[in-house]
N, C-alpha and C positions, 0 to 999 in steps of 0.2 A: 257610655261605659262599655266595656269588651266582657266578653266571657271568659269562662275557669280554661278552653284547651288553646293555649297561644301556639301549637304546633296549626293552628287551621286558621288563625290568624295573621298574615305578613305588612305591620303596616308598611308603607312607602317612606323609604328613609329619605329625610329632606339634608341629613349631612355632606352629601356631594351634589348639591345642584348644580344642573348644565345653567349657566346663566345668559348661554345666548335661548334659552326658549324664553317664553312669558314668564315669568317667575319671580317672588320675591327679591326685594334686594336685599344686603347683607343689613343685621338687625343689631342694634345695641347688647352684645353680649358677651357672656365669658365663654372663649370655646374652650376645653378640654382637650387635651393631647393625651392620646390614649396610650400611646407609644412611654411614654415619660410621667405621664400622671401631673402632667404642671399644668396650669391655667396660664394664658395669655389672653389681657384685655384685649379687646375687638378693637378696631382702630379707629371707632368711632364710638366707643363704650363712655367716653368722657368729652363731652362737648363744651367748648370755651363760647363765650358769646360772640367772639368772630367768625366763629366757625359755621356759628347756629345764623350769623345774621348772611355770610357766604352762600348758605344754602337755602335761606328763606328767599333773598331775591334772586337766586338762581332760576327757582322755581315759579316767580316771578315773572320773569323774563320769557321763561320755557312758556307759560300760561296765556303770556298778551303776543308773543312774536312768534310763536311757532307753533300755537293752537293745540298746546298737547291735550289725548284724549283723558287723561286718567294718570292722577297725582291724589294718593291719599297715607298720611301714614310713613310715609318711607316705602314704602311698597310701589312696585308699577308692573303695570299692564295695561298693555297696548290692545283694549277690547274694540274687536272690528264691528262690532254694532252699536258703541259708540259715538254720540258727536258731542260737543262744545257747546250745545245750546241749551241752558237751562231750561227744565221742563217744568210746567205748569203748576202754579200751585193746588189747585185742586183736581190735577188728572183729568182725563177724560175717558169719559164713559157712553156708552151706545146701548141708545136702547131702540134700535130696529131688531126687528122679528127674528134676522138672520143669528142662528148658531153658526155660522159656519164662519163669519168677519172674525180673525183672530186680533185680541190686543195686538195694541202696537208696541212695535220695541221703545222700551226706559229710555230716553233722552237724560243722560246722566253727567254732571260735569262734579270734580271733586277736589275741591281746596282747602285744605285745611291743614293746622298744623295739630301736631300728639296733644291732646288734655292734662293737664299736669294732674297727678290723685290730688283729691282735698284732704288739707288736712285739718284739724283746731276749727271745723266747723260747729255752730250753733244748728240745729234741726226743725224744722215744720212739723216732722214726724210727731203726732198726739200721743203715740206712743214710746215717745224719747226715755221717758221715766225708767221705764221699765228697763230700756238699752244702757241707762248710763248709772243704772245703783251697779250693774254686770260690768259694766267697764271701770268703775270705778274699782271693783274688789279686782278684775283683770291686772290692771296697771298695777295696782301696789304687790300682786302675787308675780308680776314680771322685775320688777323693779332691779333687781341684784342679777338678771340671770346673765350671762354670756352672749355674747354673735352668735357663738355655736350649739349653745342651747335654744337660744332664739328660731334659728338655722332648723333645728331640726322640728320647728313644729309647721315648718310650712313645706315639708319635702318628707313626701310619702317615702318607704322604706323601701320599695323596689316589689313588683311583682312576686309575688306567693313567697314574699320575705315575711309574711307574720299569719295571723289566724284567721282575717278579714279578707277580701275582693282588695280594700286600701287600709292601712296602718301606717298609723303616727307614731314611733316609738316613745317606749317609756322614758321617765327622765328620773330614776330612784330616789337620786341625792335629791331632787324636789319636789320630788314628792306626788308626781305625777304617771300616771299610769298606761298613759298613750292613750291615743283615739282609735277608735273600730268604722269602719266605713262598712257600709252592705246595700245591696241591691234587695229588694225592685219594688216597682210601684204594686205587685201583685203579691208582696209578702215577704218575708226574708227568703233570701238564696240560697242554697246549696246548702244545708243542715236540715233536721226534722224534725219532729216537736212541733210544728210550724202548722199554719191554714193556708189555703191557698184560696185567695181572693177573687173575687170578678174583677176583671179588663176595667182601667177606667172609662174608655168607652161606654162600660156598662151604666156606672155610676152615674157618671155625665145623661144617657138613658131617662134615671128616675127622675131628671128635674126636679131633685126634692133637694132643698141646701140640709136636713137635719140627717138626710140618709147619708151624703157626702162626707159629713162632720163624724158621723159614726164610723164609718169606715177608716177613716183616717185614727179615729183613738184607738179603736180594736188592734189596729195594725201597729199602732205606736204602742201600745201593751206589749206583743210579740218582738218586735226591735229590742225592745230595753228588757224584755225577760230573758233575752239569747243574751245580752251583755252589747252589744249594738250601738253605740250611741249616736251616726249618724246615719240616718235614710237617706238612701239615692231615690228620693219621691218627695213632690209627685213629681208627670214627666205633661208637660201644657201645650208642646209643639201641637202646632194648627193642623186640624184635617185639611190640608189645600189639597192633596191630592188624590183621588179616590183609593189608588193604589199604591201607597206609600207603605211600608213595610211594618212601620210602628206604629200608627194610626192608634190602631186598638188601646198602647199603653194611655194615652192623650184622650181629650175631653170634647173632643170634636169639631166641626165648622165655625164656631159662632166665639167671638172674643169675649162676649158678657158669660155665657156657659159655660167655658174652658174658664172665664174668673174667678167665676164660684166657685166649681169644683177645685180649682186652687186653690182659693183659700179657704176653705169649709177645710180641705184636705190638709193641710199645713197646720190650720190651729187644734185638731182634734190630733194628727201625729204630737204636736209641740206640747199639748197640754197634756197626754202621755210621757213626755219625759224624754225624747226623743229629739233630735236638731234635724228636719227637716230640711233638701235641697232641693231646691227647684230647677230645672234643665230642661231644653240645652237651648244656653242664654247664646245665638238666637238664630230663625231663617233656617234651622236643621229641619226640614219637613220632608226629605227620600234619602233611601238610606244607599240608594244607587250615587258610588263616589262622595260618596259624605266628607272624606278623608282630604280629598282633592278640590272639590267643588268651589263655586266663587257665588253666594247666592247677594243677587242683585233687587234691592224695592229702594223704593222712596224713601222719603222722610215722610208725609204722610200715612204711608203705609205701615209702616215702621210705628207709629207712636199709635195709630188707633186699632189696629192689629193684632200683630205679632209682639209688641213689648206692654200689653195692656193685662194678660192672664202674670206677666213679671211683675207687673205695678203692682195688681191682687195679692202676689206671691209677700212683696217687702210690706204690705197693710197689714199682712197676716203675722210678721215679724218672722218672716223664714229664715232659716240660720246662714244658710249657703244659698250659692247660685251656680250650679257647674255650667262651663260655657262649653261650646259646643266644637266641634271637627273642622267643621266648614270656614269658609272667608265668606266676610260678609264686605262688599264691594268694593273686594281686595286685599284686606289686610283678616289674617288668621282672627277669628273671633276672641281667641284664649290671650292678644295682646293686643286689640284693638280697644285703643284708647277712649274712642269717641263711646263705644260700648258700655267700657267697663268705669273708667272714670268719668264719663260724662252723665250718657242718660242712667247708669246703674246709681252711681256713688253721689252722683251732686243733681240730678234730678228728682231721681226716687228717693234719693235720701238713707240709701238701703247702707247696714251699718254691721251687717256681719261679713261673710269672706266668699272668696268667688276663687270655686276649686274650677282645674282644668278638667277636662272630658280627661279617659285613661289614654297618654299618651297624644293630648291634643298639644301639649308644649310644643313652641316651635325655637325659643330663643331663653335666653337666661336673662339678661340685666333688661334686657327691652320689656319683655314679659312681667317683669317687677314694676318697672316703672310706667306701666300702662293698666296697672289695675289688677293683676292677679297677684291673690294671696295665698295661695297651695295646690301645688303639683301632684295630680295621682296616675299614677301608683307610685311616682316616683323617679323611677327610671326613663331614660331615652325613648328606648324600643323595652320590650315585655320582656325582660331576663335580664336585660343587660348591663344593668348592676352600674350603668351611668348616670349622670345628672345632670341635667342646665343648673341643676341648684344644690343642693350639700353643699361641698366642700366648696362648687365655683362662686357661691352666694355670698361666703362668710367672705373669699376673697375681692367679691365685688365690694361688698359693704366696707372693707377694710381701706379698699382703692379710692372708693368715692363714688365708682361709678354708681351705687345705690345706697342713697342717703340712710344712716342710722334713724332720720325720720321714719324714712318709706319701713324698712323691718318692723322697728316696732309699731305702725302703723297693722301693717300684715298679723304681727302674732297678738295683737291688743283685740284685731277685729274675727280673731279665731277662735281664743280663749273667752270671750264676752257671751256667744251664747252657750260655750259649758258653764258658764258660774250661771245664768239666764235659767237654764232648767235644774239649777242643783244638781250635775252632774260631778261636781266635785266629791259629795258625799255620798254614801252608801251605794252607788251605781252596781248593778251584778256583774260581777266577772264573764270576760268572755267564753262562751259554754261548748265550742265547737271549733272547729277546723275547713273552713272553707275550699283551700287549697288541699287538703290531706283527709277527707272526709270518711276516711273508711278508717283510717290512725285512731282505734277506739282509745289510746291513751289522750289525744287531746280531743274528745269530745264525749261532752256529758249529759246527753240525751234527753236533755230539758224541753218537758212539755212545756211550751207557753200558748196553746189554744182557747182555753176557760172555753166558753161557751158562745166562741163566736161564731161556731156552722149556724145558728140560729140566724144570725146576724145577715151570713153569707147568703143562706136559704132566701130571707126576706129581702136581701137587694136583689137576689137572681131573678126573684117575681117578679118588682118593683119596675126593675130593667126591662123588661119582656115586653117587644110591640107588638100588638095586635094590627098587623096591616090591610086584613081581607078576614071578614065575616058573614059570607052570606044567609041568609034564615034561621039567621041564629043556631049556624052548628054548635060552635062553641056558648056555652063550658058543653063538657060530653057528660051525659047521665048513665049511666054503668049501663054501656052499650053491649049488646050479645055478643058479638065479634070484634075482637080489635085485631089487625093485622100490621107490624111494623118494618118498615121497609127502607134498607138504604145502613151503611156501616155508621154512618154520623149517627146513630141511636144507639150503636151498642156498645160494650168496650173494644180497647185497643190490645191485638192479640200479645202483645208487650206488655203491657201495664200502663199505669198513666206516667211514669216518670222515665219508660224505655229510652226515649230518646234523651240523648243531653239536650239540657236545656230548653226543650220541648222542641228540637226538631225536625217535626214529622209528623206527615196527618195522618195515623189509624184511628181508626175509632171515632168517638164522640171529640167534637173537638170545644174547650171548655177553657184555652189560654193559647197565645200567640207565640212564637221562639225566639228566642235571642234572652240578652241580662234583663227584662222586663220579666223573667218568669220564674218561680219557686218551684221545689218540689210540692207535689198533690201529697197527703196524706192519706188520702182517699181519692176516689170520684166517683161519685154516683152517675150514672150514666142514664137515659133515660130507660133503655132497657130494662132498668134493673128495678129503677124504680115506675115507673109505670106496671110491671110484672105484682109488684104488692101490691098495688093500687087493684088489677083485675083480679090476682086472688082472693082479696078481700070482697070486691064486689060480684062474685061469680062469673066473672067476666072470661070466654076465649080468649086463646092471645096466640099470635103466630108471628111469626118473624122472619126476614129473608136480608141477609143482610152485605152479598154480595153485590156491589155495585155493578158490575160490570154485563151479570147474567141477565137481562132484560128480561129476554123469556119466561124463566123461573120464576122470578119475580113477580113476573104477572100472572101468573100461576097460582103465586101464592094469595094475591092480592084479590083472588076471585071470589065473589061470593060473603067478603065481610063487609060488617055494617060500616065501620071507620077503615080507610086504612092513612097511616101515617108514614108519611114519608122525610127521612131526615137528609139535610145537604149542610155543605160546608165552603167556607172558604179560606185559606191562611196563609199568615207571613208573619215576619218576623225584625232579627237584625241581620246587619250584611254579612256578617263573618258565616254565617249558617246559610247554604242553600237545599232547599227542600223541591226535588222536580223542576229544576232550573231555575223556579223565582231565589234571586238575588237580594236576599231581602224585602225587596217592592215586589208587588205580584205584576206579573208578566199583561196579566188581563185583568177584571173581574168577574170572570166565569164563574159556575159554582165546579168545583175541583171534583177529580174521580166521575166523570161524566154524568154530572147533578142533570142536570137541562133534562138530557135523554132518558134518564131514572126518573122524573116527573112527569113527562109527558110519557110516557110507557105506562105505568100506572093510572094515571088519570084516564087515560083510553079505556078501562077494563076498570076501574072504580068510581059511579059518581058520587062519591063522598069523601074525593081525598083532601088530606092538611098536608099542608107542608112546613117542616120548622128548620126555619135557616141560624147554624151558626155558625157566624161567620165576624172576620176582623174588621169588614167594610162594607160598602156597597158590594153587588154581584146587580150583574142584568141578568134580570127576568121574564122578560119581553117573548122569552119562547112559550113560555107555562101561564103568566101568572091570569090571563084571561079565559082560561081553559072554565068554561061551564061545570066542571066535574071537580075544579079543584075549590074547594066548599071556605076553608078556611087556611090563612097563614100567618105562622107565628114568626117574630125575629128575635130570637136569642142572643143572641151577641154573645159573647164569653161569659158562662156566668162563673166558675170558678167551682171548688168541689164538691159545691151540693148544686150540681147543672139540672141533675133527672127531680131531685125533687119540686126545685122550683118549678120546671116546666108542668109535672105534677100541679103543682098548686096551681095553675093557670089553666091546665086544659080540663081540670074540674072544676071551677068555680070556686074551689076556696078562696084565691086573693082575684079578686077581680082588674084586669090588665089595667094599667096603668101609663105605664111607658109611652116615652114619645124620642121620633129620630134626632138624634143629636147631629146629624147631617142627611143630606138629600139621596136620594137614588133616582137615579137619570134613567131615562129609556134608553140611552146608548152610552158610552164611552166619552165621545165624540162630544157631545153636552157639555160636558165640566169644562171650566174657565181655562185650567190647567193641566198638560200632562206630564210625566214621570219624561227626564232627556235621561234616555238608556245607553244615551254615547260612553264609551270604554275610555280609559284614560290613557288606551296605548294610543290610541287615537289624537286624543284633546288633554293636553298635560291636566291643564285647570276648566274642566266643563264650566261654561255660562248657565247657572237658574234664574233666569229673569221671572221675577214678580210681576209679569206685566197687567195682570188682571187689576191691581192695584188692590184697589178697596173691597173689590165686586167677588169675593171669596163666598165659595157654596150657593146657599139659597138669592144671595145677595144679587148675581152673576146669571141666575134664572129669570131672575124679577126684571133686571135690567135691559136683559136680552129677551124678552118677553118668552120664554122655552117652559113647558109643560115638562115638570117633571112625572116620575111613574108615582114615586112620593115622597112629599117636601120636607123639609127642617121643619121639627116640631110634628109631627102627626101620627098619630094614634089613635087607635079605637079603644071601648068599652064593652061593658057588657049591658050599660046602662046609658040610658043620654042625655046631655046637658043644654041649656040654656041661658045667655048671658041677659042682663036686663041692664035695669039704669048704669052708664058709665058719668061718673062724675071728675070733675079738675079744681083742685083748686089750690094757691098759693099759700104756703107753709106747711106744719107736720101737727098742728093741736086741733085740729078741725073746725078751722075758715072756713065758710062757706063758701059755695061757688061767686055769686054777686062780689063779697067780700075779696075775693082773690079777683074775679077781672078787676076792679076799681084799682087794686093794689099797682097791678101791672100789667093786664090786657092794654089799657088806656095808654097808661104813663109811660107805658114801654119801658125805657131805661133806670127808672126810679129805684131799682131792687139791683139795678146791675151797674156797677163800675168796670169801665177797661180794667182798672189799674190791679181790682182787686183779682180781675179771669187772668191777667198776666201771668206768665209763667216768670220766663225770663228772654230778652228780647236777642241774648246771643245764644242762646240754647238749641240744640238741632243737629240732622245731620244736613242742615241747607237748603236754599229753595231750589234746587238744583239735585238733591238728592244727597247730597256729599256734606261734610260738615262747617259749617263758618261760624262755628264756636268761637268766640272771641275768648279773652283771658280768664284762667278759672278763678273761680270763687272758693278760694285756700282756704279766707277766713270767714267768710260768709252765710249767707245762709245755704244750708240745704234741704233736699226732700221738695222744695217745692210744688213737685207733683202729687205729694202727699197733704199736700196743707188742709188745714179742716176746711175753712169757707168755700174750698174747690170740690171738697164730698160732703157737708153738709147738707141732708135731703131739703130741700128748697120745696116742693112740688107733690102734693099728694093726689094721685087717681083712685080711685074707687069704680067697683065694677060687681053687680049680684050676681052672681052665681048658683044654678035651679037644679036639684036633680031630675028630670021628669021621667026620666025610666020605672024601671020595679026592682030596682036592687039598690043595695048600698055601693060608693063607689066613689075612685079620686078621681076629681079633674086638674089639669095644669093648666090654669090663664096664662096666656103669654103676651107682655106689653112690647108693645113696637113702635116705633116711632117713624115717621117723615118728614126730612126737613124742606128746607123751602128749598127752592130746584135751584138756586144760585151759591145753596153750600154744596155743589158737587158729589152730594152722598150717592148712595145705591138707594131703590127709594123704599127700603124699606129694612130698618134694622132692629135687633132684638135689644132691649133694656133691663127688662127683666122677669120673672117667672114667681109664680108660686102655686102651693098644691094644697089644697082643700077636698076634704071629704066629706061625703055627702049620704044622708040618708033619703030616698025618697022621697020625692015633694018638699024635702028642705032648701031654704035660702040660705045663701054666707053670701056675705059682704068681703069681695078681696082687695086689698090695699095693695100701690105700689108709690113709692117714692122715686124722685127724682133729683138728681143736685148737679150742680154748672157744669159740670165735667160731664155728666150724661147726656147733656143738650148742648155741649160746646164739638167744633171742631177743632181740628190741627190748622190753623193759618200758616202757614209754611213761609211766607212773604214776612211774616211779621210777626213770625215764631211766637205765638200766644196760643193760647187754648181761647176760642171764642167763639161766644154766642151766638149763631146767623139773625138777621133782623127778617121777622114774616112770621105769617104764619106755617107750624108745625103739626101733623099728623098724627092725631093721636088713637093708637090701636089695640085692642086685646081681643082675642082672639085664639083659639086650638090648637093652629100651627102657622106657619109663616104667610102661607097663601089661603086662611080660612074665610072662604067667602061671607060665612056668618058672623065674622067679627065684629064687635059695636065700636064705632067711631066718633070722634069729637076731636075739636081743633083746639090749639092754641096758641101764643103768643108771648115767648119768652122774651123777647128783648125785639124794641126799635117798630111798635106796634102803632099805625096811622091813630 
């Protein structure tokens, strides 16, 4: 999604491509003559089957006699790293010592032809009921309308042509009132009345699925009180990169994490009343050439990855899917078929509409007949008051080139989840002016916050890692002296919403820039509120909060009993540069000379804290060993009540909680993957190859044997835990352990049929990486990746959980599993989490279930979700790498 000032915006117009570079080839559509206003079919907008069978063994031919490197889609590029040789179905992975052995390039081969949409399918989806009483009231409220009423519910109305970020116009004579589209995952956009949330980053953070779920209903409250009816959230793209721009909006390194948070986040927006979207459907993970880019993974990678927080998204019954800027290995994601009509529509099963990014359109009748169902904002480019769709849609549909099927397919599967939340009825009118926000005639100043700073307050804590506590500095008991140091503590001499769309780092920094970000109503800064905190307890307080003065600083820092040091990091999206990062941060330093403002201080204080916040990792490496530096806290973005939460934590009211949603390396250098900075005057279509494959974040640490500074999952307390009996046993009513080996320790296969782990055996993007989908399934079944006996918890673990500290306090269990060394996993991945709280000397008993799809992989050979035969790793344990973990094995399928 783009922001409110398209003067700072220029996307790359693809209407006059040179086509002697790499570049697409010409796409099934209607061009528009701007000159004359007439549409003329594309000259391959209507294919005969001699045509189509010309081109299939063309391609044929090209394939076996002339070794081409790259055929997917209609689209081609000649990628020079490249070969013809199908790569491996389960990847490989290195697990020598060396960080320095870079993956190997993708061995990528790609044949396939377009997915046709399904259409008059039956569903797996357990949740079908609820989709087709909504589609049933849909179709009969469509029944009578026109092409061009049809027409107008899938073609946004053109940039800042109505009250919303995207508008669907009204349709009077039916009675219909248009749709409102709005940003962002951190609370509505550009109007006030409004909260402003913590970073999902954060959320992701508390490892808690009911704080997740909460967030998402508070915030679907606030959507549907402005008049709102569609969220652009949540946003799931994977932390692959440490310094990817957007990180923060997303839910961090780990597939099972970013799931939850998905879906917790989806069903508490949707049970508010709200049509939740999930983005960007998919591989969008740096926002350096996002526009341009060609990002490059597996099939493997692909399905246990990057489209598995998407699976979450459609379990959750998300309304929408916006797809994303980028090519995914080669053809535009917003009309690649294998995407959107394969694994989206007839895998997942997923049954509402799949909007483009603003501006991600690349073609008109190709783009229809590959799976998208609504175009935002509308327009071409931002202003331009064009269309691949209006008026060239109705003329498609008229011509043939897009079946009267496929339309009403498109407005059946848009209109299904407004009748799904009852937005047909009583919905509030739109209360603001997104585009014209100062125009007090069209905005009406509707609070809709109720009481969610509480809310906001309590995941700020929640979120907060405690990473370094020596002698128990922390909590601080109303110490004589506090001394506060560094501008990330105090406000920004602007305000919190000076900059557009946040950006710019003064001050405290409490949200990231780009359409991910609301106006603040507020912010409490810690300043401001750590300052009540020592008025109330007699407490000194002193303050310096030039970065830059070293000297002074340490001046000021002389002589108190605490002193606290605040640092920062940020970024954003790409249209916004802040100090030259381009959206992705250039490094991860800490910004405003953080490094040298902590170790200056720590020289002349030994009792300093540090409290980072920041969008991602930062290396620390220069401070964070310092003897003097006593304790550090990781804030992550908490959203408007920043100062009080950290409040609540540096006194002991909520005792920390939090644990990292991704790793922080001792260098750069470490991480699997880095940010390709290459310019596009350079490289038309940049290459991002996935070559890491599987081995993303902690995963890629383990593999690579590399000591991070610290891992996925880890966090301190104020208090300390102890894990005792881990138990396994097969089913969910509680089998005993005996009971479940007998079941199928022994018998190995007795619980497990191929046919039922089957997915489907032409389903994929290939073992080759590329797709060999064979014919769709029109009438067949879909969602199969949804089917129940594939998430059926099968598997229950048990694990006690002790407080032995002196205080009350959460812990998060973390289950993890490893499979046998001949499934090609990383050897150690996360399954699932839960958080219990503890009094002193109490035990709980934590439960975790397991079902085929948790212990299957991707066969890529033989395109099945399937069980490995051997024994499996079974782990819970604090964070990824917890030496104190309790262990136990077992044996899901093919057991001696």
């Amino acid at each position: 999604m783009t922001r409110t000032q398209s003067h700072k915006y220029q996307p790359l117009p693809y209407t006059n491509l040179d086509l002697s570079s790499p570049t697409p080839l010409p796409r099934n559509t209607t061009q528009t003559s701007r000159r004359r206003g007439r549409t003329f079919p594309h000259p391959f907008s209507v294919l005969n089957k001699k045509i189509f069978i010309m081109i299939l063994f063309c391609m044929i031919l090209l394939c076996l006699g002339f070794g081409l490197h790259y055929i997917n889609f209609g689209n081609s590029h000649n990628l020079t790293n490249t070969t013809s040789t199908p790569s491996l179905a389960f990847g490989s992975f290195n697990s020598s010592n060396s960080s320095l052995t870079p993956y190997p390039s993708l061995n990528l081969t790609y044949l396939s032809s377009p997915v046709p949409y399904p259409l008059n399918g039956k569903y797996y989806n357990p949740t079908h009921y609820k989709w087709h009483s909504a589609q049933k009231k849909a179709i009969a409220y469509l029944a009578d309308w026109t092409i061009e009423e049809k027409v107008t519910l899938t073609t946004g109305m053109g940039w800042e042509q109505g009250r919303c970020l995207g508008n669907i116009a009204a349709i009077p004579s039916r009675n219909f009132s248009g749709l409102c589209l709005m940003d962002s995952p951190t609370g509505i956009r550009l109007t006030d009345g409004n909260s402003a949330f913590e970073a999902g980053v954060n959320v992701a953070s508390t490892f808690d699925k009911d704080l997740m779920y909460a967030r998402g209903y508070a915030m679907g409250q606030e959507f549907k009180g402005k008049g709102a009816h569609i969220a652009l959230a949540p946003m799931t793209n994977m932390y692959r990169l440490p310094a990817a721009g957007r990180n923060w909006e997303g839910f961090g390194g780990d597939p099972y994490l970013s799931g939850w948070a998905t879906e917790m986040s989806i069903r508490g927006l949707q049970d508010a009343g709200v049509q939740a979207t999930v983005k960007h459907f998919i591989a969008n993970e740096q926002e350096r050439n996002r526009t341009t880019s060609i990002s490059q993974l597996t099939d493997r990678t692909m399905r246990e990855i990057y489209s598995h927080p998407f699976l979450k998204a459609v379990q959750a019954d998300v309304s929408s899917v916006m797809c994303s800027y980028n090519l995914l290995n080669g053809t535009w994601a917003c009309e690649n078929s294998e995407l959107l009509n394969g694994i989206l529509k007839e895998d997942f099963g997923f049954q509402g509409y799949v909007m483009s990014d603003w501006n991600a359109q690349h073609s008109g009748v190709y783009s229809a007949n590959s799976g998208l169902d609504m175009t935002m904002p509308g327009d071409i480019e931002l202003g331009s008051l064009t269309s691949y769709w209006g008026r060239n849609l109705t003329e498609s549909v008229n011509n043939g080139s897009v079946s009267m099927d496929r339309l009403d397919d498109m407005v059946v599967r848009i209109l299904t989840p407004y009748f799904m939340l009852d937005q047909n009825e009583g919905y509030p009118e739109v209360s603001f002016d997104s585009a014209r926000p100062k125009a007090e005639a069209n905005n009406s100043h509707v609070d809709v916050r109720e009481d969610h700073a509480k809310l906001i307050r309590h995941i700020g804590s929640a979120s907060t890692v405690l990473l370094k506590n020596v002698n128990k500095t922390l909590p601080l008991k109303s110490p004589r002296k506090i001394t506060l140091i560094g501008s990330d503590l105090g406000p920004s001499y602007k305000g919190p919403n000076g900059y557009p769309d946040r950006g710019g780092d003064e001050g405290t920094l409490a949200m990231g820039w780009g359409s991910g970000t609301c106006n603040f109503p507020y912010l409490v800064d810690p300043f401001q509120a750590i300052s009540a905190k020592a008025i109330k307890d007699g407490t000194q307080l002193d303050w310096f909060f030039d970065d830059f003065d070293v000297d002074s600083a340490q001046d000021t820092a002389i002589g108190s009993d605490v002193v606290i040091v605040g640092i920062n990091s940020d970024s954003g999206e790409e249209y916004i540069t802040v100090d030259g990062n381009i959206g992705d941060r250039n490094n991860i330093s800490a910004w405003h000379g953080g490094d040298e403002l902590v170790k200056a201080i720590a020289e002349v204080n030994n009792n300093t804290i540090v409290v980072v916040h920041s969008v991602g990792p930062i290396d620390m490496e220069q401070w964070i060993e310092h003897p003097n530096i006593t304790a550090v806290l990781w804030a992550g973005l908490p959203g408007q009540e920043s100062g009080h939460s950290l409040v609540d934590i540096l006194y002991g009211k909520y005792n920390p909680s939090g644990r990292l949603p991704y790793t922080i390396a001792k260098r750069l250098e470490d991480y699997p993957a880095q940010l390709n900075y290459v310019n596009t005057d350079q490289v038309e279509h940049p290459l991002v190859e996935y070559r890491e494959e599987l081995n993303i974040d902690y995963r890629h640490f383990l593999s690579r044997d590399i000591t991070p500074r610290y891992e996925f999952g880890y966090g301190l307390s104020y208090t300390t835990f102890e894990y005792g009996k881990l138990e396994m046993w097969y089913g969910d009513d509680g089998k005993d352990w005996d009971k479940g080996t007998k079941n199928l320790g022994v018998r190995g296969e007795e619980e497990i049929d191929d046919n039922d782990i089957a997915v489907n055996d032409t389903i994929g993007l290939g073992a080759s990486g590329g797709s060999t989908r064979g014919n769709s399934t029109r009438n067949g079944r879909l969602g199969s990746f949804t089917r129940e006996s594939l998430h059926r918890p099968r598997w229950t673990i048990s694990v006690d959980v002790t407080n032995t500290g002196d205080v009350l306090g959460c812990d998060i269990p973390q289950l993890y599993l490893s499979y046998p060394k001949e499934a090609g996993e990383p050897p150690k991945v996360l399954r699932d989490f839960n958080r219990v709280q503890l009094w002193p000397g109490d035990t709980k008993s934590v439960t975790f279930q397991l079902s085929k799809y948790d212990v299957s992989i991707w066969d890529v050979r033989r395109q099945k979700w399937v069980i490995p035969k051997g024994q499996f790793g079974i782990e819970v344990g604090r964070s990824s790498m917890d030496e104190k973990s309790v262990k136990t094995q077992w044996c899901f399928r093919g057991c001696d």
